[in-house]
Backbone as JSON Lines, residues from 0, in Angstrom:
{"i":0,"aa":"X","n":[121.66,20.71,97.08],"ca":[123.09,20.79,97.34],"c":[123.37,21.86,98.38]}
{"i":1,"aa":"X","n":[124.36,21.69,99.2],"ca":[124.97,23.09,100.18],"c":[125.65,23.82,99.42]}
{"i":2,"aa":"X","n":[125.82,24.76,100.75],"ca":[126.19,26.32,100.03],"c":[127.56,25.56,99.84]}
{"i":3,"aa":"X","n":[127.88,25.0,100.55],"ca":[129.3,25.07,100.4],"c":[129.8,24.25,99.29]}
{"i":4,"aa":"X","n":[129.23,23.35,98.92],"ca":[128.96,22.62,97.53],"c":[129.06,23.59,96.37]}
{"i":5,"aa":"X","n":[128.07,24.12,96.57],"ca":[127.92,25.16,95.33],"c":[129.52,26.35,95.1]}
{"i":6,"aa":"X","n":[129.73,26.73,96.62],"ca":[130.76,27.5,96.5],"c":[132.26,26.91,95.77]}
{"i":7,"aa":"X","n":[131.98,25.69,96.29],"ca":[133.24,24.84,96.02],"c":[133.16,24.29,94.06]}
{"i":8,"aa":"X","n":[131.94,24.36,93.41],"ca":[131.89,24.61,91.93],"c":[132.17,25.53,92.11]}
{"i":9,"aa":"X","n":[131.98,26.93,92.02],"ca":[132.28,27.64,91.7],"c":[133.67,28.44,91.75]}
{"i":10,"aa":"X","n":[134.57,27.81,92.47],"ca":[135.87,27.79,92.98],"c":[136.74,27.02,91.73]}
{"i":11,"aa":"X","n":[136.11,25.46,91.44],"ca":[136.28,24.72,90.13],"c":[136.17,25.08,89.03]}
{"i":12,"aa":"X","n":[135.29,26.1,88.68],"ca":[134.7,27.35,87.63],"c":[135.75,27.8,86.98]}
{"i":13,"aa":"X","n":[136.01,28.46,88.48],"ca":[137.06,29.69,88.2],"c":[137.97,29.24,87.96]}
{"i":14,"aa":"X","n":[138.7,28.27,88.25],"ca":[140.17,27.62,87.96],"c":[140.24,27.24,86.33]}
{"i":15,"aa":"X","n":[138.99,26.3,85.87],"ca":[138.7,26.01,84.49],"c":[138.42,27.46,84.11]}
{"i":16,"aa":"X","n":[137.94,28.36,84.22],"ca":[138.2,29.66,83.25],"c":[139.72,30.16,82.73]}
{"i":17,"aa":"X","n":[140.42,29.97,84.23],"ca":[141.83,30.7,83.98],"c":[142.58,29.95,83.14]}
{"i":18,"aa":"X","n":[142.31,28.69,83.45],"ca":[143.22,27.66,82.04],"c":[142.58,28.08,80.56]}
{"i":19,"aa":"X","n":[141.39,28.22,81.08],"ca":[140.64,28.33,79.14],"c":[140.85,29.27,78.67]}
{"i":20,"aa":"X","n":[141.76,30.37,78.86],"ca":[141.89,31.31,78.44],"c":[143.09,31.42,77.77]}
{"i":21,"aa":"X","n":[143.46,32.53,76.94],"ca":[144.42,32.09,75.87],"c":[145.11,33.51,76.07]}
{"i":22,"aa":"X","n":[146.46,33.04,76.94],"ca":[147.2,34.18,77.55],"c":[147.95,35.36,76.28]}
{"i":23,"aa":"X","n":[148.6,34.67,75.4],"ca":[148.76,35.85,74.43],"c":[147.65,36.12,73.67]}
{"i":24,"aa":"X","n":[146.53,35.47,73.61],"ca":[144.88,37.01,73.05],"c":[144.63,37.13,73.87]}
{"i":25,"aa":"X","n":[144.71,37.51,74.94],"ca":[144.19,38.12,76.22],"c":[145.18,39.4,76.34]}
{"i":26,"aa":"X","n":[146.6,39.39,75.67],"ca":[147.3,40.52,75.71],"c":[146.84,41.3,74.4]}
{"i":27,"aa":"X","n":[147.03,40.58,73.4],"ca":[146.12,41.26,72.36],"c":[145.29,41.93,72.18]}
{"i":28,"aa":"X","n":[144.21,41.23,72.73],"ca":[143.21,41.84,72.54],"c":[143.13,43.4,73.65]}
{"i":29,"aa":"X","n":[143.02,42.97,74.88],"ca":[143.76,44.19,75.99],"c":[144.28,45.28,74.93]}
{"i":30,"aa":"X","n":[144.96,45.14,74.6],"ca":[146.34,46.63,73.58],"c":[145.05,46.89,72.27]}
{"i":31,"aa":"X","n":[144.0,46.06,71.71],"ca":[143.58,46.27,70.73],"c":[141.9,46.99,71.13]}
{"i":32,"aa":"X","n":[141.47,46.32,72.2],"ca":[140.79,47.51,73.5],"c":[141.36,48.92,73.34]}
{"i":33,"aa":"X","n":[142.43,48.83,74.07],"ca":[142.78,49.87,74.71],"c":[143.23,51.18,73.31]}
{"i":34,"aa":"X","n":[143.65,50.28,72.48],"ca":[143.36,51.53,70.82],"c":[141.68,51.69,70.65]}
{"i":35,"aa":"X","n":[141.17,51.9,71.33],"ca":[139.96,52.14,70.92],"c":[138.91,50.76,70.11]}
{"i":36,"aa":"X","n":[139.24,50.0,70.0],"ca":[138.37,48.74,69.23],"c":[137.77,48.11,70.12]}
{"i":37,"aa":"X","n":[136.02,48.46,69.92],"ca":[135.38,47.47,70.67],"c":[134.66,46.11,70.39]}
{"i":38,"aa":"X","n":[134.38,45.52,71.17],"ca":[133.72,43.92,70.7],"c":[134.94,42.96,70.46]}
{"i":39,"aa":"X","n":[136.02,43.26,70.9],"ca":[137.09,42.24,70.64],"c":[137.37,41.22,71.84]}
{"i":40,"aa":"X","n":[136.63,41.32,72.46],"ca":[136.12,39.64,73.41],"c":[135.33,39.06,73.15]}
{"i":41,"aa":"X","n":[135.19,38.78,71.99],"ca":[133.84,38.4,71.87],"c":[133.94,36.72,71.92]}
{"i":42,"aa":"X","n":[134.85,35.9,71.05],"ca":[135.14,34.55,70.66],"c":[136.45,34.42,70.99]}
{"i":43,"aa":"X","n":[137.48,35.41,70.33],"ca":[138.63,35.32,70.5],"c":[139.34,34.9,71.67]}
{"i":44,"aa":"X","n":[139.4,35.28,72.81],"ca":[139.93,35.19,74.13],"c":[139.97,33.61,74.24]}
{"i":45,"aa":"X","n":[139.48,32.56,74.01],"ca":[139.08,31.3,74.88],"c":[139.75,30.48,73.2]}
{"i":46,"aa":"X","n":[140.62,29.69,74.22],"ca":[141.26,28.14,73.87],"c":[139.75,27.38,72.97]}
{"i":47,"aa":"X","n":[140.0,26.32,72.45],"ca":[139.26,25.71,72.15],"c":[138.3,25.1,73.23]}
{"i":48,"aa":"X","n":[139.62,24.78,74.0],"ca":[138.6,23.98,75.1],"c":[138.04,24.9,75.89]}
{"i":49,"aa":"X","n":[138.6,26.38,75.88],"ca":[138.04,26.95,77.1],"c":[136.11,27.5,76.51]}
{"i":50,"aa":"X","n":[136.5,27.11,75.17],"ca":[135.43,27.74,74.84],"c":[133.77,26.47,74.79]}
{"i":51,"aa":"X","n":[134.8,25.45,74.75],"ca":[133.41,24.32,75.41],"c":[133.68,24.94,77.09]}
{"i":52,"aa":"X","n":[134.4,25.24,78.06],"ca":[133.78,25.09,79.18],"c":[133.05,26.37,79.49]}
{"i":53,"aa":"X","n":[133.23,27.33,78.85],"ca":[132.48,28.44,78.36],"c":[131.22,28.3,78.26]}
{"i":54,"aa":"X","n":[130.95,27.86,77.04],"ca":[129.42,27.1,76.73],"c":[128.97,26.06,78.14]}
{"i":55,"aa":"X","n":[129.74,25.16,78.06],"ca":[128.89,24.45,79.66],"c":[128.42,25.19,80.77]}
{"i":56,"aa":"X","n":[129.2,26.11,81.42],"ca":[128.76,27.4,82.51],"c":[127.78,27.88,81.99]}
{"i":57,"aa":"X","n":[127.95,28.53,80.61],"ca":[126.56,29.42,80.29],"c":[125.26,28.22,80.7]}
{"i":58,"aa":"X","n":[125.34,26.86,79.71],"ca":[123.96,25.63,80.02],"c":[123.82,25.74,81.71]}
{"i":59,"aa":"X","n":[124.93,25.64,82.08],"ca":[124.74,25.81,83.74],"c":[123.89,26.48,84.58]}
{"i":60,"aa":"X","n":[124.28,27.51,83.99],"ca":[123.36,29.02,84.48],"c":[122.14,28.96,84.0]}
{"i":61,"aa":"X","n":[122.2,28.8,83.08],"ca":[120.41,29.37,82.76],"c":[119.46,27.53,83.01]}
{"i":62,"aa":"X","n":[120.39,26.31,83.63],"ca":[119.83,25.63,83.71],"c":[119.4,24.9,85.12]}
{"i":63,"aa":"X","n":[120.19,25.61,86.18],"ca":[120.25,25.33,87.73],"c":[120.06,26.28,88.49]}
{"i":64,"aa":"X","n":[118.95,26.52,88.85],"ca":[118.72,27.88,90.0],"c":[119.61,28.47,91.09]}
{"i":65,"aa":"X","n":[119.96,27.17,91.5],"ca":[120.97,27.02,92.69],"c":[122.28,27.64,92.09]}
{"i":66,"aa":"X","n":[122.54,27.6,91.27],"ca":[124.05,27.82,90.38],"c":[123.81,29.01,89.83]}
{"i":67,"aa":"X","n":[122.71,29.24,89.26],"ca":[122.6,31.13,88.84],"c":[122.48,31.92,90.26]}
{"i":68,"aa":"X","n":[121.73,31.42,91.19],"ca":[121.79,32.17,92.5],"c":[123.07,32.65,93.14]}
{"i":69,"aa":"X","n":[124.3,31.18,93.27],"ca":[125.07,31.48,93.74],"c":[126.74,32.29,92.73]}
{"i":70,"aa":"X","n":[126.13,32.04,91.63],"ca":[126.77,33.18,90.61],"c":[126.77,34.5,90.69]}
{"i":71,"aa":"X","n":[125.08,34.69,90.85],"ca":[124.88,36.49,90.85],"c":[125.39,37.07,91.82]}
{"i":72,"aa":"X","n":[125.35,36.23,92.95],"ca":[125.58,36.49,94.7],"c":[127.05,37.29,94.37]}
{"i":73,"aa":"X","n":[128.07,36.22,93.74],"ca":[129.48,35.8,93.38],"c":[129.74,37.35,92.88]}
{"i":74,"aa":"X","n":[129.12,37.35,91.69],"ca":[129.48,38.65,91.14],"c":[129.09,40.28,91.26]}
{"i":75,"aa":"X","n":[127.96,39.86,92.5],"ca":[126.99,41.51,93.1],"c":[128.18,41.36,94.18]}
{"i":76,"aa":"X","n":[128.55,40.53,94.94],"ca":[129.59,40.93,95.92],"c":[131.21,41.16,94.92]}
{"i":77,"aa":"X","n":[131.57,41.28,93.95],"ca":[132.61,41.27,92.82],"c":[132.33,42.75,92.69]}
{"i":78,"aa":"X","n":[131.49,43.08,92.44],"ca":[131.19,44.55,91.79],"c":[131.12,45.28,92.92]}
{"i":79,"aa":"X","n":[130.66,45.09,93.84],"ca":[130.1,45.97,95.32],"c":[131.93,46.36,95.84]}
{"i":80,"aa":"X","n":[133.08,45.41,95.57],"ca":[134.34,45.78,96.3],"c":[135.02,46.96,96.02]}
{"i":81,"aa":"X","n":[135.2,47.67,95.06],"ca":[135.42,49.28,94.71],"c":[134.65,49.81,95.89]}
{"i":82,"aa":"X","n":[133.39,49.54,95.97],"ca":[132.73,50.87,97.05],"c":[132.93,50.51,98.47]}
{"i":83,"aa":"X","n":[133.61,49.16,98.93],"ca":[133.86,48.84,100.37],"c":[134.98,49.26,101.23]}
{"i":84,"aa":"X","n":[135.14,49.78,102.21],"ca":[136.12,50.38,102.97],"c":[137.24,48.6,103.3]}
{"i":85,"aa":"X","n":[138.32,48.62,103.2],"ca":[138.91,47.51,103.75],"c":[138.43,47.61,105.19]}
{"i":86,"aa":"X","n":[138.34,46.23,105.5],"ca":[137.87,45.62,106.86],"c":[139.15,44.9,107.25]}
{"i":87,"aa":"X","n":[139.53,45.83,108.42],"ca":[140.85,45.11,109.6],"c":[141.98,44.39,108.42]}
{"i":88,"aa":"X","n":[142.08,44.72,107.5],"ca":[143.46,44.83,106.47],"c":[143.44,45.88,105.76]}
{"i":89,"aa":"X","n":[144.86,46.8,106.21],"ca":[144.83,48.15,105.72],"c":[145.18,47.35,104.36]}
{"i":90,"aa":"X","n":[146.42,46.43,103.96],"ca":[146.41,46.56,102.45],"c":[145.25,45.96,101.58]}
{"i":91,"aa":"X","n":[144.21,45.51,102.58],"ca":[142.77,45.55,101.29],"c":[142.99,43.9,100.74]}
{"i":92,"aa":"X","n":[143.93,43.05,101.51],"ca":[143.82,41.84,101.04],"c":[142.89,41.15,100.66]}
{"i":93,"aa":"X","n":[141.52,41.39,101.02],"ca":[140.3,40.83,100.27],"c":[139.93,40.8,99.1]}
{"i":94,"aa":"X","n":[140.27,42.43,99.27],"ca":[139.72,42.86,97.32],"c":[140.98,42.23,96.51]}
{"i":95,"aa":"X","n":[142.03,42.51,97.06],"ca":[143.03,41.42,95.88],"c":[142.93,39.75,95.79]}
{"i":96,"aa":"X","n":[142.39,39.43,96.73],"ca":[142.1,37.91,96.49],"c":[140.71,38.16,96.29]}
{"i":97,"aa":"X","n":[139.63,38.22,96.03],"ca":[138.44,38.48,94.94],"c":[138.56,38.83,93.62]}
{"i":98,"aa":"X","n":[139.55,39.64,93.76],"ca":[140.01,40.49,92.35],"c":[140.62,39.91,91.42]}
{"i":99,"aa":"X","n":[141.54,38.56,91.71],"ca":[142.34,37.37,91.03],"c":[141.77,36.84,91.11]}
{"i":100,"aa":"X","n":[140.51,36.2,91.82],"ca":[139.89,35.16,91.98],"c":[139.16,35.17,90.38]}
């Protein structure tokens, strides 16, 4: 498959994550974090369904090279944006569209 294939799942990924997620335990849990309680992402956060597409990504990953490659890539450039100087946008528009992404 091309990169751009792959990029373009993973674009599809991300969209099916944001639906699978379950916007009031996601506030919940956040405020129940933030009192000090840890391990409270564990199951909770994800819809029913989000939690089959949950499980499918994980089979994904540990089952397509091409798809764990372009995951890690996804998320070593995710983590690396705190330490990057904005490039030719003073307001840093990159890191906020990575950052929602």
């Amino acid at each position: 498959r091309s990169p751009l294939h792959v990029v373009e799942s993973l674009n599809s990924l991300s969209v099916d994550i944001a639906r699978a997620i379950d916007h009031d335990a996601s506030i919940e849990l956040w405020n129940r974090y933030r009192r000090g309680e840890r391990d409270v992402f564990t199951r909770r956060l994800y819809t029913l369904k989000g939690q089959q597409t949950f499980d499918e990504i994980r089979r994904k990953y540990q089952a397509e090279a091409e798809f764990r490659a372009a995951v890690d890539r996804y998320c070593a450039d995710f983590q690396n944006l705190p330490n990057e100087p904005p490039r030719n946008h003073p307001d840093n528009i990159t890191s906020q569209t990575y950052t929602t992404s």
